[in-house]
C-alpha positions in Angstrom: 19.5 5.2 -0.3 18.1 3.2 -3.0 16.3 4.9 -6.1 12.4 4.6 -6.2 10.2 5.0 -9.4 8.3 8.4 -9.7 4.8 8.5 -10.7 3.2 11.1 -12.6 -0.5 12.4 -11.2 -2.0 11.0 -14.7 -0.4 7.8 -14.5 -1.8 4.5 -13.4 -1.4 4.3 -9.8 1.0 1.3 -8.5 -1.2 -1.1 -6.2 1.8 -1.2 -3.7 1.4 2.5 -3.6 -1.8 2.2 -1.9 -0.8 0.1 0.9 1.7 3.2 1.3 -0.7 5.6 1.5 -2.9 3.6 4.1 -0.5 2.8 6.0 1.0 6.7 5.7 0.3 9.3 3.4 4.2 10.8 4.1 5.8 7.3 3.8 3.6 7.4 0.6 4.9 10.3 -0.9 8.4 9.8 -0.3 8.8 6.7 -2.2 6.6 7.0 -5.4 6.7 11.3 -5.7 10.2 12.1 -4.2 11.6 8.4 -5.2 13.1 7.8 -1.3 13.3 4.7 0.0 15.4 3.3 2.7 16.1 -0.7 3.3 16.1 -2.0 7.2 15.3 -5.2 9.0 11.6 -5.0 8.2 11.6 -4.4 4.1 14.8 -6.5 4.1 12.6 -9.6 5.9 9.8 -8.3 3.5 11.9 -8.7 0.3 13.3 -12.7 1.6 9.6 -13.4 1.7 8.6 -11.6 -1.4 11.4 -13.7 -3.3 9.4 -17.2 -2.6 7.0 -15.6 -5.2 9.4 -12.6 -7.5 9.5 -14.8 -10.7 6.3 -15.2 -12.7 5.2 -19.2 -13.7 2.6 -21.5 -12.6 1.6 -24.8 -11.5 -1.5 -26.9 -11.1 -2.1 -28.4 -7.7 -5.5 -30.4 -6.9 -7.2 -28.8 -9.6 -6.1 -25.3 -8.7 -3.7 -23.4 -11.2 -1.2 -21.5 -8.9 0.1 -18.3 -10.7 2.6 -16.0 -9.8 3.9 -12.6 -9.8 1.2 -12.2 -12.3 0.8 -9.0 -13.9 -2.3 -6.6 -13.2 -4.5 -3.7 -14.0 -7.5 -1.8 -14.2 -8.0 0.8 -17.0 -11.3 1.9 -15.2 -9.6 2.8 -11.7 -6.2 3.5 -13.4 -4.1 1.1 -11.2 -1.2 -1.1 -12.3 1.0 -3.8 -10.3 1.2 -7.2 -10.1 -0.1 -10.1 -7.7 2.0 -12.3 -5.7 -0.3 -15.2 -6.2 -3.2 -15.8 -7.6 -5.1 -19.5 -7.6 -7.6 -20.0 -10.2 -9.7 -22.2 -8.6 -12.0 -25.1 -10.7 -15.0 -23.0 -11.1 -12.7 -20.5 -12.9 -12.8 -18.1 -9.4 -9.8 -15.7 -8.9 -8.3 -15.6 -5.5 -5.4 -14.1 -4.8 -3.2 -14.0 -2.3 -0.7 -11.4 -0.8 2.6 -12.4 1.2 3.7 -10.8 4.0 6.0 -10.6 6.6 5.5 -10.9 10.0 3.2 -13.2 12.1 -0.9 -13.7 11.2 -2.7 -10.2 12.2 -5.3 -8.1 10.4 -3.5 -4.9 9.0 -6.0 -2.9 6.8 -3.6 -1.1 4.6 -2.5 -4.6 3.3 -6.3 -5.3 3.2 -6.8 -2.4 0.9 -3.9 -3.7 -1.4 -5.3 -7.0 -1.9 -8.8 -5.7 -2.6 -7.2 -3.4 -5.3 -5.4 -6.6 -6.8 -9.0 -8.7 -6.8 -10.8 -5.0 -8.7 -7.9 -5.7 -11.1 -8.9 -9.4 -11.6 -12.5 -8.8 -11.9 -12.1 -6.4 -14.9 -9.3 -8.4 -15.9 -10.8 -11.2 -15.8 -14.6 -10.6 -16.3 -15.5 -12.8 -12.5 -16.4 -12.0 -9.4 -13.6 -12.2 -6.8 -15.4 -11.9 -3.3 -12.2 -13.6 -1.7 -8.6 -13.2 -1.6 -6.3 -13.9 1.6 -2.9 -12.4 3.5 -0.4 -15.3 3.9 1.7 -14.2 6.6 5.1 -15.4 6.5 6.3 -15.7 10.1 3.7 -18.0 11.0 3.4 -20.0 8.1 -0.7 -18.9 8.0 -3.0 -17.3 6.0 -6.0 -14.8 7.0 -8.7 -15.4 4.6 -10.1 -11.2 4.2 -13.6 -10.9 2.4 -13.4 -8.7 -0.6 -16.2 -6.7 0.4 -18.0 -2.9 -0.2 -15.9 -1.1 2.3 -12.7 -2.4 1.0 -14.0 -1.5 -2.3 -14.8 1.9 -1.9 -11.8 2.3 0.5 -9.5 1.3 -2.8 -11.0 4.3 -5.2 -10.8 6.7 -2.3 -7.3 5.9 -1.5 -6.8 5.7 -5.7 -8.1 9.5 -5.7 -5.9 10.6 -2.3 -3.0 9.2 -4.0 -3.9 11.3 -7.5 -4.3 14.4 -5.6 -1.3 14.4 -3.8 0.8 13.6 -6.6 -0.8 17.0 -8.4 -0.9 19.0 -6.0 3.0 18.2 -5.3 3.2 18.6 -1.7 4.3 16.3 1.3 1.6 15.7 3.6 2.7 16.1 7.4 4.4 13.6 9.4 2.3 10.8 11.4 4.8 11.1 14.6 3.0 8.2 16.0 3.9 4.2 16.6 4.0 3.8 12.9 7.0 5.7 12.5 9.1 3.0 14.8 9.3 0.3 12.5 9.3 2.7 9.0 12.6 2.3 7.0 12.2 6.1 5.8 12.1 7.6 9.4 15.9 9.4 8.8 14.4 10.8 5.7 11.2 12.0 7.0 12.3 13.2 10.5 8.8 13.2 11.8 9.9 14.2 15.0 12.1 17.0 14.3 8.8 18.2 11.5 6.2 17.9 14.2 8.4 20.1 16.8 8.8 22.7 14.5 4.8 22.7 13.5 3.6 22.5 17.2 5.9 25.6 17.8 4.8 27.4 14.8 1.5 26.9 15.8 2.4 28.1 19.6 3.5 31.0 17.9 0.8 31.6 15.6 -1.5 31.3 19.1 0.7 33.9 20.6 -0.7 36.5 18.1 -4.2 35.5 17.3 -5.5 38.3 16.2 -9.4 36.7 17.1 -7.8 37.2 20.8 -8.1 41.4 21.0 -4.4 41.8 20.5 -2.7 44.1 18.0 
């Protein structure tokens, strides 16, 4: 089990945290409150695509300055991270661009995450960034996502879930669902074994409803 960075509730938020938390609040909190993590076929193909664009430096290609792993933040929405490319286009426009694994498809917890990286660049950077895009790795394509007012407000929502979890110190409960197939952190998180033992504590609980006349 590898060793995962801890956050504080009044520290900056990572930006990779909140494609966590949209993804799963559980998978959330056991990397960046109870520093679990796991490595398995998906992370592992997730880090080999992730190393195309690990070590920052830039070039200029058609009048477009690539950068990369360039470091971000916001100070007003108290996030912190880094992009894995960002092209400054000739008009001075930010658009960045997230890799990822896996063949083109529209995920909206790596939505949120780029949208939190283009907030970054617009305070950073004092421009508008109405654009970024996903470049998925598998098939060697990008999905162009419009930076737009539901992303943005789905960012500072997921900001302020994250916060509230970290103070309040709990786990939240276990999806159980089709996420939990592919999710490196399923040993850890046993969400099958977790959601037995709620649904028969709440059996149990029904048993002795005391709205239900019995004493």
């Amino acid at each position: 089990m590898l060793a995962a960075t801890a956050i504080a509730p009044t520290e900056p938020v990572p930006l990779s945290a909140l494609q966590h938390w949209a993804f799963c609040p559980r998978q959330c909190a056991l990397i960046h409150q109870e520093q679990a993590f796991e490595e398995n076929v998906h992370t592992a193909r997730g880090h080999a695509v992730h190393h195309l664009v690990d070590q920052p430096g830039y070039e200029v290609k058609a009048g477009v300055k690539i950068e990369r792993a360039l470091p971000l933040w916001s100070e007003r929405l108290g996030l912190i991270g880094k992009a894995d490319m960002v092209e400054i286009h000739p008009d001075g426009t930010p658009f960045p661009v997230e890799f990822k694994h896996g063949r083109k498809r529209r995920a909206l917890h790596d939505d949120i995450q780029l949208a939190a990286q283009a907030l970054c660049l617009e305070e950073m950077l004092g421009r508008p960034v109405t654009r970024g895009a996903i470049f998925h790795a598998s098939s060697h394509r990008r999905r162009e996502v419009p930076i737009d007012e539901e992303l943005r407000r789905l960012v500072v929502e997921t900001a302020d879930a994250i916060r509230a979890m970290l103070a309040s110190g709990r786990l939240p409960s276990p999806v159980n669902d089709e996420r939990c197939r592919e999710c490196s952190l399923k040993d850890i998180c046993q969400p099958v074994a977790i959601a037995g033992r709620v649904r028969q504590a709440t059996l149990r609980a029904g048993l002795f409803n005391p709205d239900d006349g019995l004493t």
